[in-house]
C-alpha positions in Angstrom: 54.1 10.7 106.3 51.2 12.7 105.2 48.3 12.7 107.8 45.0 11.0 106.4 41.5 13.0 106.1 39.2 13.2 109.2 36.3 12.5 106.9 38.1 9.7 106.0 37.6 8.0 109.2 35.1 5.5 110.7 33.7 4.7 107.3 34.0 3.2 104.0 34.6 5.3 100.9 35.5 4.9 97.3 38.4 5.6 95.1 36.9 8.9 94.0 35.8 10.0 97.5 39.8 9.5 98.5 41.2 11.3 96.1 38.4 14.4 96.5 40.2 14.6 99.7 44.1 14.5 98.4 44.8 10.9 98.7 46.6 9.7 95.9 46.7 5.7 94.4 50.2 5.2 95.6 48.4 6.0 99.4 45.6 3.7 98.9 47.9 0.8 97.9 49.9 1.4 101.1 49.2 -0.1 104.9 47.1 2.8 106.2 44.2 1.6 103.7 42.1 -1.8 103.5 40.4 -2.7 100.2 36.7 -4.3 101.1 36.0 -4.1 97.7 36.7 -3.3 94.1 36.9 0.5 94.4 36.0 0.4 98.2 38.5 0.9 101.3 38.7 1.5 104.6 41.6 3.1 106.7 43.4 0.1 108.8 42.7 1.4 112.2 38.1 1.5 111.4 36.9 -1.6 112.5 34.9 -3.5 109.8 31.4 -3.5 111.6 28.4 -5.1 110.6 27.5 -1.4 110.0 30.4 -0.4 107.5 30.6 -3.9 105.7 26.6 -2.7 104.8 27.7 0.1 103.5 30.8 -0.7 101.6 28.7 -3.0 99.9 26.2 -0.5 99.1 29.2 1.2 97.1 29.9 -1.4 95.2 26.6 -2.9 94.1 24.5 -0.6 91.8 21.6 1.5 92.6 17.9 -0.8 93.4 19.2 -3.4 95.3 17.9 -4.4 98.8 19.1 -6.1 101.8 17.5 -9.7 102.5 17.7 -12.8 103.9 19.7 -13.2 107.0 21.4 -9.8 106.3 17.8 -8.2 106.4 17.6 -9.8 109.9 20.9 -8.8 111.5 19.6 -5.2 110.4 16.6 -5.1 112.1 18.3 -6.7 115.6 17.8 -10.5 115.1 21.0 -12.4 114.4 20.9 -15.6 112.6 23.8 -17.4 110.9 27.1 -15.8 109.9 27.2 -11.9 109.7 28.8 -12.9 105.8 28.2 -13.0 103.0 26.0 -10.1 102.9 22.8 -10.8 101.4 21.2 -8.6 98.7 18.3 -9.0 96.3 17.6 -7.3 92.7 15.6 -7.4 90.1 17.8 -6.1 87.4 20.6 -7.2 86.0 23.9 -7.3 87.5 27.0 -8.2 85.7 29.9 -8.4 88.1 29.3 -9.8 92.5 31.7 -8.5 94.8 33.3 -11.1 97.2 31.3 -11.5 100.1 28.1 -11.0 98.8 25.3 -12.8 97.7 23.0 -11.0 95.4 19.7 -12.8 94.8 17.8 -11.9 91.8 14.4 -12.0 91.2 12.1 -11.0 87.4 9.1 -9.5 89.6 9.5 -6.0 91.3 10.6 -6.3 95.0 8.3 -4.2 97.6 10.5 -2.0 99.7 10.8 -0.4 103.3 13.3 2.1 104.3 15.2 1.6 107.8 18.3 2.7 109.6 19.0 4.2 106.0 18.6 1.6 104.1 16.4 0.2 101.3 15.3 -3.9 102.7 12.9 -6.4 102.0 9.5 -6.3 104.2 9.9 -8.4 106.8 6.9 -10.8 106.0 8.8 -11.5 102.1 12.0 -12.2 104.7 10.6 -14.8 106.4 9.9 -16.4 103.3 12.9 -16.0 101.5 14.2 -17.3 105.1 12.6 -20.8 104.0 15.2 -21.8 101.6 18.7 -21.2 104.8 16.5 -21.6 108.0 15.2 -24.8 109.5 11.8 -25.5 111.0 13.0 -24.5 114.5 15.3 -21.4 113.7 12.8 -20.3 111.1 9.9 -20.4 113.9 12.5 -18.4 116.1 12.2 -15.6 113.2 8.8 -15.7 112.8 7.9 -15.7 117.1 10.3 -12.5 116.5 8.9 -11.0 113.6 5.4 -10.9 115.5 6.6 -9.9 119.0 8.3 -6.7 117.5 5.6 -5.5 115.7 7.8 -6.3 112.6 4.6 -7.5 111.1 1.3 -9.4 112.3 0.6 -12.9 113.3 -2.2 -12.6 110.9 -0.6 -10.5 107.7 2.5 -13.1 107.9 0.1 -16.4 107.9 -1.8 -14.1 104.7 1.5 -13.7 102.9 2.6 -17.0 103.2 -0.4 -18.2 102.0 -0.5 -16.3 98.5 3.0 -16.2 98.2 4.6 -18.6 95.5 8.1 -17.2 96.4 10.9 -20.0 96.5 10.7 -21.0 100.7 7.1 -20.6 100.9 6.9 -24.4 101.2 8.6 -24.3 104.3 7.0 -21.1 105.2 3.2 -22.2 104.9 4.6 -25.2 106.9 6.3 -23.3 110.2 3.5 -20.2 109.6 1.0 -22.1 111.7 3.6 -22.8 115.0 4.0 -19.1 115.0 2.7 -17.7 118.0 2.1 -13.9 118.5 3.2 -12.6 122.4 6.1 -14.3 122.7 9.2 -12.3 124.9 12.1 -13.7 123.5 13.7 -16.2 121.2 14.6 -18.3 124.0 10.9 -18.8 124.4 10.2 -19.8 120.9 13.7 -22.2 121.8 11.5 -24.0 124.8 8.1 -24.2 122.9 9.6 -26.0 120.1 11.4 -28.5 122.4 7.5 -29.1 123.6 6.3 -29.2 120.7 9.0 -31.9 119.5 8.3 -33.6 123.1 4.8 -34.6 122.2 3.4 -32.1 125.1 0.4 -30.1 124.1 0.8 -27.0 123.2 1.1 -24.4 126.4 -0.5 -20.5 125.8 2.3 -18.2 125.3 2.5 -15.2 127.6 -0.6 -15.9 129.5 -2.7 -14.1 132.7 -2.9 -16.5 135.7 -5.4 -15.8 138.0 -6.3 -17.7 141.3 -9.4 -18.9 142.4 -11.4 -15.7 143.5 -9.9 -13.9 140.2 -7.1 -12.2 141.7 -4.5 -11.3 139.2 -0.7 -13.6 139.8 1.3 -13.2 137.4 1.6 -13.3 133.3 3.3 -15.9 132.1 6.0 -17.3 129.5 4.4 -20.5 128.5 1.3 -21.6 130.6 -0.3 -25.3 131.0 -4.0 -24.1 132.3 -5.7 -27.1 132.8 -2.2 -28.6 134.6 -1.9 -25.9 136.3 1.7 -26.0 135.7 4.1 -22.6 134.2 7.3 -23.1 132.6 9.3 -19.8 132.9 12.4 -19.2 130.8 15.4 -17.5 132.9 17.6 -15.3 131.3 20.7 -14.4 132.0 19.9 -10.5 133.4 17.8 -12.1 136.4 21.1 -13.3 137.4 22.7 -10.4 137.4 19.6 -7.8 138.7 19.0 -8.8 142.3 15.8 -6.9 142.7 14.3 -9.1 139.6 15.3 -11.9 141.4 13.7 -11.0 144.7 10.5 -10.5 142.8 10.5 -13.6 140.5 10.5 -15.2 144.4 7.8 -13.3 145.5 6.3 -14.1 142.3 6.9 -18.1 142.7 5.8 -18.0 146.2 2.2 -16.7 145.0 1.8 -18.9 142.0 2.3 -22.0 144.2 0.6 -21.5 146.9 -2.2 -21.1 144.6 -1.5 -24.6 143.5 0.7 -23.8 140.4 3.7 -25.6 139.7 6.4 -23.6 138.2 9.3 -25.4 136.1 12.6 -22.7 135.3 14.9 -22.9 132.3 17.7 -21.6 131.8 20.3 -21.2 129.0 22.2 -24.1 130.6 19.0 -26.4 130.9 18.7 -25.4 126.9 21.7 -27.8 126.5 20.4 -31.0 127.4 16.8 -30.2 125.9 15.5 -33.6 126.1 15.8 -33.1 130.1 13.9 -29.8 129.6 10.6 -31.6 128.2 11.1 -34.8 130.8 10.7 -32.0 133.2 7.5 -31.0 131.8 6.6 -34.2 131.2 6.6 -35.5 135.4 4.9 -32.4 135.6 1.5 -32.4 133.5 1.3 -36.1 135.0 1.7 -35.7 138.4 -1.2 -33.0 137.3 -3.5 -35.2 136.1 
């Protein structure tokens, strides 16, 4: 058995590329090889990553398109939804749609950005487009993202939603004004909407506390002022990282003896959300 090309390896090629490297048709048809698409393999033994999957489909669709939608988001580091299909977006015409791919066209011309080597949607025309497969709540999770990143700014995303007439920009306009700029993590965005579906007012997001003579506590995740009362969300790494944990104490130890009250969630709390807010809830009362 004839050894397979190095090059060959850890990647998708095309039919052409294979044979530029002496393997014949009878060799692609045979177990070594795994057809992604029509034209496009893989050897057996490269595992069909999020990565390669981008870029068989890249040989298979033609030249101008651009990744969107929840694709454009797994790219940049947020994942939503299934890793497939694969979402594209064009505005040409495109006769044939590999399996596994979802190829959105559009009749205006598509602004563009370059990353990890590949041509995408901007990210405020994503969280648009998001409108039409995201809810309210996931689709706040995105845009809670979008800002903390730097993807784009609170106020350039609120602009583009405004003049866009994209399909999604209903929802979009709508969600746009519970985005909040500073926020850590999604899991954050996951206990402000449970607030915000509670009833509770709304909390500031990533906050200074102070105490009475101005003396810097803490910052933090979602902060009741006039309550004096902190929800913190707890992630799984302060679990693991014991010197995090001693702090966060220390941390605790300060902010109530200053007369804070501090509520943690965690991942498991997240569960059983309407506990999360009845939590709150005692809290801001006993408060007042």
């Amino acid at each position: 058995m004839r050894d397979l090309p190095a090059d060959l390896r850890g990647r998708a090629f095309t039919v052409h590329q294979a044979r530029a490297l002496g393997v014949t048709d009878d060799m692609l048809t045979g177990a070594r090889f795994v057809r992604i698409h029509r034209g496009v393999y893989r050897l057996r033994d490269t595992e069909a990553t999020f990565p390669l999957l981008l870029s068989a489909a890249r040989l298979a669709l033609p030249a101008g398109v651009a990744v969107s939608h929840v694709t454009n988001l797994r790219l940049r580091g947020h994942l939503v939804g299934p890793m497939l299909p694969l979402h594209f977006a064009t505005n040409r015409a495109v006769r044939r749609v590999p399996t596994g791919i979802v190829l959105h066209r559009y009749r205006h011309d598509l602004p563009l950005e370059s990353r990890h080597g590949q041509v995408l949607l901007p990210a405020a025309r994503t969280f648009v487009d998001l409108g039409v497969q995201l809810d309210d709540r996931r689709l706040m999770r995105v845009g809670d993202w979008m800002v903390g990143t730097g993807l784009v700014t609170l106020d350039d995303l609120r602009a583009f939603c405004v003049e866009s007439h994209l399909d999604g920009v209903r929802r979009a306009r709508r969600v746009v004004t519970l985005v909040r700029d500073k926020v850590a993590s999604p899991r954050e965005s996951d206990v402000r909407w449970r607030i915000r579906r509670g009833g509770l007012p709304e909390p500031e997001v990533n906050a200074e506390i102070h105490d009475a003579e101005g003396r810097w506590l803490a910052r933090g995740d979602l902060v009741f002022r006039k309550h004096q009362v902190l929800v913190e969300y707890d992630g799984w790494q302060h679990e693991r990282d014991a010197r995090q944990r001693q702090w966060d104490h220390l941390r605790r130890e300060q902010l109530e003896a200053a007369g804070w009250r501090v509520i943690v969630v965690t991942a498991i709390d997240l569960e059983k959300p309407w506990f999360v807010v009845a939590r709150i809830r005692q809290a801001l009362a006993t408060a007042a």
